[in-house]
Structure formats: structure tokens, C-alpha cells
VEXTORLO-625537 format. One record per residue: x, y, z of N, C-alpha, C in turn. Coordinates in steps of 0.1 Angstrom, whole numbers, plus 2048, in hexadecimal, padded with zeros to 3 digits. Layout:
N
XYZXYZXYZ;...
//
This chain:
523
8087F480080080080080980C800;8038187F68068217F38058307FD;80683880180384380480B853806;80C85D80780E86480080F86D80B;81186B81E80F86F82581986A830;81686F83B81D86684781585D851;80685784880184A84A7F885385B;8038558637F785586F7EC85E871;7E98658667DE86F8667D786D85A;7D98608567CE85B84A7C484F84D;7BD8538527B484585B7AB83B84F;7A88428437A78358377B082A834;7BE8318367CE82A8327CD82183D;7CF8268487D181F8557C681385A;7BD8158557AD80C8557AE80384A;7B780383F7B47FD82F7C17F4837;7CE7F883A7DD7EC83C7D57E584B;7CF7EB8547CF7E385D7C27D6859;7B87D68547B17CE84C7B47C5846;7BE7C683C7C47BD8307C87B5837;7D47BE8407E07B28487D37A8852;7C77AA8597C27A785C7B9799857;7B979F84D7B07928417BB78883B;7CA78783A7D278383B7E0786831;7D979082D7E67928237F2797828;7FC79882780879E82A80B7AF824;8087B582B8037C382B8147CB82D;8197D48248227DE82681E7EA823;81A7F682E81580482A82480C825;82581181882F81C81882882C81E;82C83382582C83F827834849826;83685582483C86282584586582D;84F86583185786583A861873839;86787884487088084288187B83F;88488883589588683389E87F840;8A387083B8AA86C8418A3868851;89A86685389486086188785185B;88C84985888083D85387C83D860;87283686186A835868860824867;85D81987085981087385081087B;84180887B83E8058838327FF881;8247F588B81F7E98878147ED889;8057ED8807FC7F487F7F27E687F;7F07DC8897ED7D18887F67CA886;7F07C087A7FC7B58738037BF864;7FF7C58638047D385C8137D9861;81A7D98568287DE8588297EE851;8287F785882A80384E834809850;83C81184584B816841849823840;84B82A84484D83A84385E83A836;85B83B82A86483E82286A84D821;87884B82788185982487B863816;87A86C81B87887480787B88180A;88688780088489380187F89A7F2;87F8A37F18768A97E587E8B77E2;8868B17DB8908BE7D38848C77C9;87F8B77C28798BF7B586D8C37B7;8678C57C485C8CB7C785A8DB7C1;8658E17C38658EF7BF86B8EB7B1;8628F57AA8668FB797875901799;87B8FC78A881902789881912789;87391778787592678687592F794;8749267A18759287AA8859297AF;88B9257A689B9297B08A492F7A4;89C93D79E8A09437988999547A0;8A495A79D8A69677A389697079F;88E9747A488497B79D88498D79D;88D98A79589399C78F8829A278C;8799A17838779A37808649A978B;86599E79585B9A27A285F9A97AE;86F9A97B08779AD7B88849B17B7;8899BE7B28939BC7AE89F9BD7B9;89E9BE7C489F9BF7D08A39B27D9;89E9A87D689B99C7D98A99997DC;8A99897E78B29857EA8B597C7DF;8BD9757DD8BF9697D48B595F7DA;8B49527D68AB9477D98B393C7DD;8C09417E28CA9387E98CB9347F4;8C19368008C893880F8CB944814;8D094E80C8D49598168CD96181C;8BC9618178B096881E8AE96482C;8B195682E8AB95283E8B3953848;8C494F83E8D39568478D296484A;8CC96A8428CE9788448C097D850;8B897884E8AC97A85C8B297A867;8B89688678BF9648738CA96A878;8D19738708DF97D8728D598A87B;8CC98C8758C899A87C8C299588C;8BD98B88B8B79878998C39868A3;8CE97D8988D797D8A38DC98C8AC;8DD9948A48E49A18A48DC9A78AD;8CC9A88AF8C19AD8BA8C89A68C5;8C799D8C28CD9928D58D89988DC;8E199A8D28EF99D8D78F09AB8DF;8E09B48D28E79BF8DE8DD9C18EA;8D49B98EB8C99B88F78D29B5902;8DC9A98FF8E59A790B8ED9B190D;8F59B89018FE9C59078F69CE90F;8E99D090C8E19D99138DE9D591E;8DD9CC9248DC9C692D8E69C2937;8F89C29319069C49369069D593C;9019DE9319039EC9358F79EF941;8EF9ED93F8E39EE94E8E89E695A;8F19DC95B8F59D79669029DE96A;9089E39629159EB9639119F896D;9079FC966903A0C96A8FAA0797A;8F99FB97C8F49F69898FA9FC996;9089F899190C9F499C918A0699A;913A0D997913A17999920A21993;921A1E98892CA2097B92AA27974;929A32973920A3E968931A45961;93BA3E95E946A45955942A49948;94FA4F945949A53931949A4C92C;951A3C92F950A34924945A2A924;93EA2C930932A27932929A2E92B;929A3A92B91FA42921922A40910;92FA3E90F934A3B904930A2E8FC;92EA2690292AA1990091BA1B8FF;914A1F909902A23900905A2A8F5;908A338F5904A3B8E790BA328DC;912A288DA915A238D090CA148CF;909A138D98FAA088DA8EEA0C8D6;8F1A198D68DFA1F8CE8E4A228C3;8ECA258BF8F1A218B38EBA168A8;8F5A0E8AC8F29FD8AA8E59FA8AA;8DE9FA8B58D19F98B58C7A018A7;8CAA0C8A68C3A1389B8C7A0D88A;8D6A0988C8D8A008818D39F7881;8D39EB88D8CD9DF8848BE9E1886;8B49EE8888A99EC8838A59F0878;8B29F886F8B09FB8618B69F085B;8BD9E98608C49DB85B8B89D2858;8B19D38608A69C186089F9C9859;8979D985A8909DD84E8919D6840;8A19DB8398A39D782E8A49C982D;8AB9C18368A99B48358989AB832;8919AE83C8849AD83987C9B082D;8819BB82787A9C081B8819B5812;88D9B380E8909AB804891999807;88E99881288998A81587998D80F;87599481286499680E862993800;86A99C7FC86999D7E98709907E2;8759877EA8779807E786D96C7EA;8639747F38579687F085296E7EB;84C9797EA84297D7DE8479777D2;8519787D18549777C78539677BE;85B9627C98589517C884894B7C9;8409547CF83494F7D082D9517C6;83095D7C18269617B28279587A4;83A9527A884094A79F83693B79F;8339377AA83192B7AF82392A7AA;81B9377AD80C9347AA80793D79D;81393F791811947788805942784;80194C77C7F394A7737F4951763;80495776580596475A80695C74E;80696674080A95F737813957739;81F95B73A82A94E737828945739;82194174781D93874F81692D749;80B9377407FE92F73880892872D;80D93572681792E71A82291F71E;82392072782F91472B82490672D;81B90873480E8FB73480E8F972A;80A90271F8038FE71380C8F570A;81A8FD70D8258F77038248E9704;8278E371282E8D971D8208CC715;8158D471780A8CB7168088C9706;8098D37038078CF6EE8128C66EC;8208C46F282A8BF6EE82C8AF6F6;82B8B17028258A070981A89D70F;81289E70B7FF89F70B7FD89E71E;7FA89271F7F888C73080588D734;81188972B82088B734826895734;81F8A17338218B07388258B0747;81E8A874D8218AD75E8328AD75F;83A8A375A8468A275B84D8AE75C;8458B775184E8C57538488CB760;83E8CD7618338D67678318D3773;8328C47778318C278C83B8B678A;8498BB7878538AF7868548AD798;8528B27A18518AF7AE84B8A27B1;84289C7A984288D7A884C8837A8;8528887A085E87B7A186987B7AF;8628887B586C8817C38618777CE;8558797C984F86C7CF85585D7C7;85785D7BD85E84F7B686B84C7B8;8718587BD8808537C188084A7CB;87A8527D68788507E28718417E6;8678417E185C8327E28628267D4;8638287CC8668247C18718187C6;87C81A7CA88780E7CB8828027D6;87480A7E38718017EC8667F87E8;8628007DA8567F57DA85E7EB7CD;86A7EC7C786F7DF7C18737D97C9;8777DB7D287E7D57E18747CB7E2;86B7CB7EA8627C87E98597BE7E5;85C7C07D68537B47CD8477AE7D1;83F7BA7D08317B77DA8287B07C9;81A7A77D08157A37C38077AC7C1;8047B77CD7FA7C47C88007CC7CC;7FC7D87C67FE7E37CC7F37F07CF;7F17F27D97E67FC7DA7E68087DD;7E58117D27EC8217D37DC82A7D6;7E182E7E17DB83A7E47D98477DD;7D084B7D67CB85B7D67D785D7C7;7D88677BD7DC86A7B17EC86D7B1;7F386F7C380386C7BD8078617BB;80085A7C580884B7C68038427BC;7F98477B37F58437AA80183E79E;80884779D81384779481F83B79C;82383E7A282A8387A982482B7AC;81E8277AD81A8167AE8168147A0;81581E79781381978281F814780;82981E78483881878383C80C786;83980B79183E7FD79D83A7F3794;82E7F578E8287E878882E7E877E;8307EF7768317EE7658417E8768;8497E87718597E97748587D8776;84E7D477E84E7C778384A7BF777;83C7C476E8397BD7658457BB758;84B7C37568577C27508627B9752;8657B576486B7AE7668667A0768;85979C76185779375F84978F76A;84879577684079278383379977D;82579078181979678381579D78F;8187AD78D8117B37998027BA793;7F97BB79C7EC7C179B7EC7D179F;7E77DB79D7E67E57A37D87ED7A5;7D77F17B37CA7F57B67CD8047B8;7C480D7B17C481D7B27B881E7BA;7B98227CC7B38297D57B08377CE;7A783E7CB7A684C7C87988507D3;7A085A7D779B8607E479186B7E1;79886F7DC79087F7D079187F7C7;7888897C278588B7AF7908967AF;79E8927A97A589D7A87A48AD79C;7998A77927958B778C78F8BC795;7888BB7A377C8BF7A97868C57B6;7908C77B67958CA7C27928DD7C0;7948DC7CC7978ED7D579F8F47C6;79A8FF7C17A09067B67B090F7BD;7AA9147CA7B391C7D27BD9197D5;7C09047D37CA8FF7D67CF8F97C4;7CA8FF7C27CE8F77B27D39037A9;7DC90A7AC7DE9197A47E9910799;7EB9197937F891A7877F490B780;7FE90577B7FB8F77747FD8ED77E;7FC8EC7877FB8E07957F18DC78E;7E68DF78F7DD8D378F7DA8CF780;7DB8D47757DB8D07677E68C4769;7F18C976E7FF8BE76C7F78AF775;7F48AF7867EE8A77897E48A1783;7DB8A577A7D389D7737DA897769;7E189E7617EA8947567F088875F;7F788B7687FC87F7717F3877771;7E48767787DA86B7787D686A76C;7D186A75F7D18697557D7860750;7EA8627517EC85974A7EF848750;7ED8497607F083E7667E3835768;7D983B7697CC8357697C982A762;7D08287537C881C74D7D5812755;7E081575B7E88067637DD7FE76C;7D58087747CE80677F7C67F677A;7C57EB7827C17E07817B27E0783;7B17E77907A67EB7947A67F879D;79C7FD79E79780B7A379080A7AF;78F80F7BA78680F7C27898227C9;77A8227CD7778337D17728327DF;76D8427E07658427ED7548427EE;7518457E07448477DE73D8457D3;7318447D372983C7C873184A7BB;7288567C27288647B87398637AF;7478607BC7518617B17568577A9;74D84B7AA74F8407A374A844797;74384B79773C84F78674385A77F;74986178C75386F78476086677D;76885C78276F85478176E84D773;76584677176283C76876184B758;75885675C75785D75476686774F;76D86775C77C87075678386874E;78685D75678F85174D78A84A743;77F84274077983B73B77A83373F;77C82C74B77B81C75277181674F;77680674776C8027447687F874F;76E7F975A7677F17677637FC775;7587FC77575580278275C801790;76380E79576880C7A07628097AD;7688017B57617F87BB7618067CC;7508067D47538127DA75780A7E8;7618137F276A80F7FC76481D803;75981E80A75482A81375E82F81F;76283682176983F82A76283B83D;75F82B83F75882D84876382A854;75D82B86276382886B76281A870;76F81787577280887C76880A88B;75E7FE88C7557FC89775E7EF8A2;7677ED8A07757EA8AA7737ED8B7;7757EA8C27757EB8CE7837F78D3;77E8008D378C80C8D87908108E6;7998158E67A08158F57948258F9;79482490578E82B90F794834910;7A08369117A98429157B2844908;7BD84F9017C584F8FE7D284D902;7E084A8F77E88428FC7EF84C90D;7ED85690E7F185F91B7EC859926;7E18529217D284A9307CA852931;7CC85E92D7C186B92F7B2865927;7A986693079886192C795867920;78E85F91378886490E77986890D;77D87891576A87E91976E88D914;76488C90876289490075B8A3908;7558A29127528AD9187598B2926;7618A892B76A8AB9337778B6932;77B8B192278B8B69187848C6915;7748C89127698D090E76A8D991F;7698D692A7648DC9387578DC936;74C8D89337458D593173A8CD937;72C8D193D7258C29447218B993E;7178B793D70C8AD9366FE8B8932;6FF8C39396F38C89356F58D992D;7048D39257088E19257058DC90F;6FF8E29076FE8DD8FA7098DE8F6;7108D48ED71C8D28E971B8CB8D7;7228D58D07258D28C27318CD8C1;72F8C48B97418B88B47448BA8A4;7508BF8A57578C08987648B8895;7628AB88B7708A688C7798AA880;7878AE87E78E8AB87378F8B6872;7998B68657A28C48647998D1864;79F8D78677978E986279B8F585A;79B8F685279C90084379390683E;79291383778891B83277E91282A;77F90B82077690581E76F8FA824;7708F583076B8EE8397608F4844;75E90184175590784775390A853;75E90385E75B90886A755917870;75D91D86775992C86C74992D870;74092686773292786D730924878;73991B88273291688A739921895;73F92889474793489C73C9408A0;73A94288F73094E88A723948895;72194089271393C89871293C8A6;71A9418B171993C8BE7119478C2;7169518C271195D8C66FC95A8C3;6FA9558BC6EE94F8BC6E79418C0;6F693F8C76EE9308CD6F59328DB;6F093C8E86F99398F26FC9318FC;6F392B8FA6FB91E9047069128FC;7049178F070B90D8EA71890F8EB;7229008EA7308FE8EB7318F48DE;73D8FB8D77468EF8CC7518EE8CE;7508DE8CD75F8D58CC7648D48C1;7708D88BA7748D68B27838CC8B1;77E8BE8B378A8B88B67968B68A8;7A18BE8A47A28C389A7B48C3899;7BA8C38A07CC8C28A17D48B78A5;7DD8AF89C7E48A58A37E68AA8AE;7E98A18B77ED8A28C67FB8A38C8;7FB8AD8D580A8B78D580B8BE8C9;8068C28C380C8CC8B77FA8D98B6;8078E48B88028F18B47F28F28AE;7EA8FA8B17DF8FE8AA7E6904898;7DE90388E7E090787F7DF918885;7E092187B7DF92E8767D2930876;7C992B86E7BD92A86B7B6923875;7B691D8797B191C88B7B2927894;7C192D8937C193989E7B8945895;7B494388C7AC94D88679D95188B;79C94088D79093D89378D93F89F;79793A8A77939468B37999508B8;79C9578AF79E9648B079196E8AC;7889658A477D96989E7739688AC;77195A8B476A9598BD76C9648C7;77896C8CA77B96F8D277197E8D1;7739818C276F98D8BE76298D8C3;75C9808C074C9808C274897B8D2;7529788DA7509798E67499668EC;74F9638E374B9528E675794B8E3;7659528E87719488EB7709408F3;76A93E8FE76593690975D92A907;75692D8FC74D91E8F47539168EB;7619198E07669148D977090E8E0;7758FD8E27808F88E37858F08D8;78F8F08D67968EB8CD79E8DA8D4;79C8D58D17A28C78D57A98BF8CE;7B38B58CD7BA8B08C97B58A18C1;7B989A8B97AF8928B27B68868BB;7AA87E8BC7AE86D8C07B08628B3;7B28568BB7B484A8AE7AB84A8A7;7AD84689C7A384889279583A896;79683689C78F82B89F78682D8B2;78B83B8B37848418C177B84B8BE;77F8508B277585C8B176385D8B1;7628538B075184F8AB74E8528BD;7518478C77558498D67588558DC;76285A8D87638668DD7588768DB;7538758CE74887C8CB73A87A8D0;73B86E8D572E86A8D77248748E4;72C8798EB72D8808F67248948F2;7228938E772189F8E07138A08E0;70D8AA8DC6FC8A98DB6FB8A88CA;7038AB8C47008AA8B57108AC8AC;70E8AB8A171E8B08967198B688B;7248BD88B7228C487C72F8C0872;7268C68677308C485A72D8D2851;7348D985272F8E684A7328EA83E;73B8E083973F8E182C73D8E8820;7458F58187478FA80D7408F3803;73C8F97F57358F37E97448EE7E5;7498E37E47598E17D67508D17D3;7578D37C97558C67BF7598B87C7;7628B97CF7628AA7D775C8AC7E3;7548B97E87528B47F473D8B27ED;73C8B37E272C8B07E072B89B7DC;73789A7DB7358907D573D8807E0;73D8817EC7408797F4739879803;73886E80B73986E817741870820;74687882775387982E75387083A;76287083C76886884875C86E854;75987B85975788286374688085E;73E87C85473287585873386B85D;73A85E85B73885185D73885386C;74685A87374985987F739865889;73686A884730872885723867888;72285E87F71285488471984D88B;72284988972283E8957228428A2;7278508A17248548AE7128548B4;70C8558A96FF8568AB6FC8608AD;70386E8A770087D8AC6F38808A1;6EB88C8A76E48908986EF897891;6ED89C8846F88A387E6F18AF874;6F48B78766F68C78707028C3865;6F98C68567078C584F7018CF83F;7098D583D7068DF82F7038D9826;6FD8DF81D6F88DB8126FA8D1806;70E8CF8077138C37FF7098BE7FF;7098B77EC7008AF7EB6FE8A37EB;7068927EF70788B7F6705889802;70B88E80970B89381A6FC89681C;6F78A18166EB8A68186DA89D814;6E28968046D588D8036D5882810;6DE87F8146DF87281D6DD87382B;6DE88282C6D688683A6C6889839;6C088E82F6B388E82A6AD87E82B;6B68768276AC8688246AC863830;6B68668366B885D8436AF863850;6AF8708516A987A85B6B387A869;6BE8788646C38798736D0889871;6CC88F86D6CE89F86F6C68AA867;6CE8B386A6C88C28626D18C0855;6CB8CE84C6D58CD83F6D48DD840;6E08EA83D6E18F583D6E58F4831;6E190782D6ED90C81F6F890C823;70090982070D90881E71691D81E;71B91E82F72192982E716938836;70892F8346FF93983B6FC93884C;70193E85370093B8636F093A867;6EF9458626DA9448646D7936863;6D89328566D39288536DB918860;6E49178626EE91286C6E5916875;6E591F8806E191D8896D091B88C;6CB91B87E6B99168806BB90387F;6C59018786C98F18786CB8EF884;6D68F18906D78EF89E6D08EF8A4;6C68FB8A26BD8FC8B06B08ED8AC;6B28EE8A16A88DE89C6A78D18A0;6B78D28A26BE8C68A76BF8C48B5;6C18D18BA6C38D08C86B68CE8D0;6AD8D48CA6A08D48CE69A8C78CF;69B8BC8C66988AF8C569F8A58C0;6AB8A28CB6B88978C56B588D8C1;6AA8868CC6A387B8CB69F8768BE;6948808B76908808AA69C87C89F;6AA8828A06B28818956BB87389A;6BF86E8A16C48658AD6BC8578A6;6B18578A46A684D8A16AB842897;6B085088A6B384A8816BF83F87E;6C483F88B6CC8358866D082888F;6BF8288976BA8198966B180F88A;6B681887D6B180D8746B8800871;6B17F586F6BD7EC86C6C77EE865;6D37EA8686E17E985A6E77F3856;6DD7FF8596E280E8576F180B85B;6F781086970280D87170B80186C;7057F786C7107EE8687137EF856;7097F484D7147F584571E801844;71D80884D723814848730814858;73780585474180585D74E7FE856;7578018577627FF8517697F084F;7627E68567607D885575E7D184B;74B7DA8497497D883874C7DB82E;7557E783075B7ED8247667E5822;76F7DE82B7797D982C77A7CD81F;76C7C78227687BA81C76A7BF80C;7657CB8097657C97FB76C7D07F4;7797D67FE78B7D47F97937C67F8;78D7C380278E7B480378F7A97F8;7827B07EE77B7A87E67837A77DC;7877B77D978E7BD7CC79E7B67CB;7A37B27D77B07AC7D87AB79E7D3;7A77987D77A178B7D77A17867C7;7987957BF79678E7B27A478E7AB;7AB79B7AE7B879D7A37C07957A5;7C378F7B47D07857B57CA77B7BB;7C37737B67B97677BC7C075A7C1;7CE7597BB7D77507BE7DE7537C8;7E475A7CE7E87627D87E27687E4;7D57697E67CA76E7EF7CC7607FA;7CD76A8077CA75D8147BD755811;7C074F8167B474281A7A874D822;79B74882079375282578974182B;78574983977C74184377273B834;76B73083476472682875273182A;74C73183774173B83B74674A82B;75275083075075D82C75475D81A;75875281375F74D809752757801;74274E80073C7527F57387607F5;73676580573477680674077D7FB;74D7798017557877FC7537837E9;7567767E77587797D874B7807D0;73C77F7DA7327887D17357927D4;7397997DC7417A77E07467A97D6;7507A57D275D7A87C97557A57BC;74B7A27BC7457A27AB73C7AE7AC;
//
């Protein structure tokens, strides 16, 4: 298995290796690793590799050329902008301590001329290096602008160089255009011949390429390997704001041209199984692998022993209303509504359990409560640390309801997310925006509200709905089967299946009971 990450913040990855190795195959996760520190360790019967990689070719060549022409001012693109920051800081320090030599001097009751001599040439100094870090600042400045405008050009030349790149190697344009790929194939590339695995299961549109290689390298050397493309998202349909310049033209020629290696395909959702079949032309329908959560028996506490009590971490009683938010937070994720909205819900409190553990709140979090703060409901917003991916359903449960407030983008109308599944199993009602997946499925089912997407009004007439009658939304998910199929067990089975059919000679022995289930699965 493929991925494109450092594995412990990908709970699909982490849920797909621990399963396999489970059902009996001999499972190796590659992961993302940092320069020169590999990394080991056992994820079940799952062995996963954190692979060294560094990424020279991440940055364009036109990034480590001088940009005369946005800055003429500008440092070079060598190093000497961050030496030179670091030179001026040093320089502040040095004379904070002389200042603080001469104030102890004049202590102890030393007032000569060369004591006076020595200030006035300290305020001196002083007044230089704050015209020193001025200039330095400015030309460290003009020189990300500079790099950045390069990075996310849109200008002619920009357009002209795509067009060339693409009229001249059609789909194998990216090579010019996001050559930063190939340091994922340096990197992964030698471990998976090592290796000599008989599938390979690549995660999401980089590792896509990288496990096309692996195979085509192996089928050459004579070995039958299979390869399975995991695609996570519709990569035309991604965030535009993160797709500037030719990044994302180049990444689609990437998937493009590796797609037809793919043995078989499997997705997250019915909706991108059809965007799929329609971008590429697959003439076999990808088989769908839902984003649900493992119903597994989970530890009570985390690995610290500290209890997992969602309104305790919260200060919080039992009779205090409490909103649960899980998973990252970014402008298009919409939290901001649920900030906006407090001021009209006052007794209400949100959890946003939202940061690896031990590590810093994002920028855009402190935004957010800097925003709360404005509005006078810093007191109701906590921010919390995320648990195992297999506690979360448990740990939420403790909540009066969840939200999902999600942006209009092209992949977030056309899937279920990780944070619904976890979200029912918790059995919360759920408040979720208008996505249209998400939102038909809360309509059919009746176990939440649906808002416009980004209107608070609308948001906080959905809460007070929910909160008013939990029971009613709560209901829905004592229908039969609902719950159990939408648990990661079942899903498991019909990854399961897809291994089964492509390497049929090679697949563990399976219990004789579960034999005729999975192969109708896998058809």
C-alpha cells in the first residue's frame, strides 16, 4: 500500500492496512517520511515504512532564479535572506545584553565619561540595526513576493509555457510542469522493487503514478503484479484556490496517463464512481469502499490514560448544549458559521476536536478565535486535540448533536465524509450544509437538519431544531442495518473482494461460511 502522507493522520489508510493484514494477506504500508529519519512500526499485523524523501524538485525551476523583474531589490534565492534575518536578530540580542552590561555598570554607581561614551555609541548601534533589519526585511519581502507570484503565475508566459509543454507532450506535460513528482518515485520507487509485492494499492492521484511504474517495472521483469487505484477525490473538482498556475492541469495529465495501468479502481462514493468511469473511460465500474468507521472495541482513555470525556476536555456538564466538530478546519470547511452563530445560540458550546496532539493550534484556527473573541463567545469555543481514529464515534457521543458546514466544491457535493459516518455512529443528530450527497442522505434518513451552506441564520434555525427534539433525529438510526452497513468492517469485505478477484491464486484462505459472501461482493 501506497500513500502519500505520514500514514498516522490518514484513518482510510490506516483502516484499509490494518484489515488486509487482518483477513490474511501480508500487508506493507509505504508512507512519507522525513529526510534521513525512516521510520517503523506495526499497525496490527500491518507493517508500515515511513520512506525517507526529500523533494528538491518540488520547487520550479523558475523559482530559483533571481526575480529582477518583481523585485529588483530582492535577495538572491540562495540562502542569504534567512542568514541575513538571522544576522540581524543576532545583532538585537547582542546589544540587549550590552544594554543590560551598561545598566549594571551604572548600578553600582559608575557614572565616568567612558561610561557615557559607551551609551551614546549604543544608541548609535541601536539606531543602525533598526535601519539595518528595515532594509533587510524589505528585500527578504520582495523576494517571496516574488517567488510566490512566480509559483502561482497565471500571466501570459505562464499560460504560453502550459500550452507549449501540453501541445508538445499531450498528458506527459506534467513532467515539465509538476516535475516534483518524481521525487515521490525516487523515494518510493527502489522500495517497492525491493519488495516484489504481487498487488499494489496506490492511494489518491500521486501515488497513482508511482505504483503504474512499480507495475509496468515488475511486468517487464517478467512478474504478474495487479494494481489497485484508491481515488479519494475527483481531482478536476478540487478547491480552485489550491490549484493556481499549471499544478493542477499537470496533476490531471499525471492521472490520465496512469489510469488505464490501474487493474481495478475502487472510490468513496457511488456520485465519484460515475465522475471516474466518465473522466477516464473505465470500462469497469469502480468498486465503492465508503469512508466509514471501524465499530472495533476502543480504549477508554488515550495513550496519556487521560479519560476519554468529551465534555470534561469541553468543562462542561451534561446539561450545558454541546456542538461536536471533527477534523481539520480551513476556510472552506465552514466552521466559521458555527463561531458566527453563537452569539445567537447562548447557552451553546462547540467542540472542535481538530489538532494533532501536542502540536500548535493552525493560523486559521487562531483566526477563529480571535473572531469568537470579538464576538464575546471565546468561553464557548474549545478547540481539542483529535483521538484514534477508531475512538472518535465514542468520544463524540457525549455531544447533543454535529455539524458539517461545508463549502459548495465539487468534491465535497459528491461524497460522504469520514466526519458523517463517525458522526452516526455516534448517534448524534447532525446539522450539515447543503452538499448535495451529505444533504440528500440526511433528508432520507431524518436524523438531522440541512442549512444553506455559509448562511448563519439559516445554521442557527437548523440547531435550535435539533436541539429542541434530539430524540426525533436520534430515532433514525434505530432502523435495521442502517449502522451496520455503514461500518468499516463492511467496507472492508469489499476491498477484500477486489483483492480476491485480481490475485485469486495468492489470496489467503478465507473461513468456508464467508467464501460465497465475499466472492458476490467482488462481482
Amino acid at each position: 500500500m501506497l500513500v502519500d502522507n505520514a500514514v498516522r493522520g490518514d484513518s482510510r489508510v490506516q483502516k484499509a492496512a490494518f484489515s488486509a493484514a487482518e483477513a490474511g494477506w501480508e500487508v506493507v504500508l509505504l508512507g512519507r517520511g522525513r529526510a534521513g529519519q525512516p521510520e517503523t512500526w506495526q499497525l496490527g499485523q500491518a507493517e508500515v515504512r515511513l520512506v525517507p524523501m526529500v523533494a528538491p524538485m518540488a520547487k520550479h525551476r523558475r523559482e530559483l532564479r533571481r526575480v529582477w523583474q518583481r523585485g529588483l531589490l530582492a535577495y538572491p534565492p540562495n540562502g542569504v535572506a534567512p542568514y541575513r534575518q538571522q544576522q540581524m536578530t543576532a545583532w538585537r540580542a547582542d546589544l540587549r545584553v550590552r544594554e543590560d552590561q551598561l545598566r549594571l555598570a551604572a548600578a553600582t554607581g559608575r557614572d565616568d565619561q567612558r561610561l557615557r561614551l559607551q551609551r551614546q555609541v549604543l544608541r548609535a548601534e541601536r539606531a543602525a540595526a533598526g535601519v539595518a533589519q528595515k532594509w533587510v526585511s524589505f528585500r527578504h519581502w520582495q523576494l517571496t513576493q516574488g517567488q510566490k507570484a512566480r509559483r502561482n503565475s497565471t500571466g501570459p508566459v505562464s499560460r504560453l509555457s502550459t500550452w507549449f509543454w501540453e501541445a508538445v507532450k499531450g498528458d506527459g506535460a506534467w513532467r515539465r510542469l509538476e516535475p516534483g513528482l518524481w521525487d515521490y518515485e525516487l523515494a518510493y520507487g527502489p522500495v517497492i522493487d525491493e519488495l516484489r509485492p504481487d498487488l499494489i494499492h496506490a492511494n489518491d492521484y500521486k501515488m497513482l503514478g508511482v505504483g503504474a511504474r512499480a507495475t509496468i517495472r515488475a511486468r517487464a521483469a517478467g512478474r504478474d503484479v495487479k494494481l489497485v487505484w484508491d481515488a479519494h477525490e475527483f481531482l478536476p473538482g478540487l478547491n480552485p484556490a489550491l490549484a493556481k498556475g499549471s499544478w493542477l492541469r499537470a496533476q490531471c495529465a499525471h492521472e490520465r496517463e496512469y489510469a488505464p495501468v490501474a487493474d481495478a479502481v475502487v472510490t468513496v462514493s457511488e456520485a465519484l464512481a460515475d465522475l471516474l468511469v466518465r473522466e477516464h473511460g473505465l470500462t469497469e465500474r469502480p468498486a465503492v469502499v465508503m469512508n466509514a468507521p471501524s465499530v472495533r472495541g476502543a480504549d477508554a482513555a488515550d495513550p496519556s490514560g487521560a479519560a476519554l470525556d468529551l465534555r470534561a476536555r469541553c468543562g462542561v456538564d451534561a446539561d450545558t448544549p454541546l456542538l461536536a466538530y471533527s477534523g481539520g478546519i480551513a476556510p472552506v470547511r465552514g466552521v466559521d458559521v458555527m463561531v458566527d452563530g453563537l452569539p445567537q445560540l447562548p447557552d451553546v458550546h462547540i467542540a472542535l476536536v481538530s489538532v494533532p496532539p501536542g502540536r500548535p493550534t493552525t493560523p486559521y484556527i487562531d483566526k477563529l478565535l480571535a473572531r469568537a473573541a470579538e464576538l464575546g463567545v471565546a468561553d464557548r469555543v474549545h478547540v481539542l486535540p483529535y483521538v484514534g481514529h477508531n475512538q472518535v464515534a465514542q468520544f463524540l457521543s457525549a455531544a447533543d448533536a454535529a455539524v458539517s458546514p461545508l463549502h459548495h466544491l465539487p468534491n465535497h457535493e459528491i461524497a460522504l465524509s469520514n466526519k458523517f459516518f463517525e458522526y452516526s455512529h455516534a448517534r448524534l443528530p447532525i446539522v450539515v450544509s447543503d452538499v448535495k450527497t451529505m444533504a440528500e442522505m440526511v433528508r432520507t434518513t431524518g436524523q438531522g437538519e440541512v442549512f444553506r451552506a455559509k448562511d448563519v441564520d439559516d445554521y442557527v434555525r437548523a440547531v435550535r431544531a435539533v436541539l429542541a427534539d434530539p430524540a426525533r433525529y436520534r430515532a433514525a438510526y434505530d432502523r435495521p442495518g442502517l449502522l451496520e452497513e455503514w461500518t468499516w468492517e463492511a467496507q472492508a469485505k469489499v476491498l477484500d473482494g477486489v483483492y480476491r478477484r485480481l490475485v485469486p491464486g495468492k489470496a489467503p484462505a478465507l473461513p468456508s461460511d464467508d467464501e460465497a459472501r465475499v466472492l458476490e461482493v467482488s462481482a
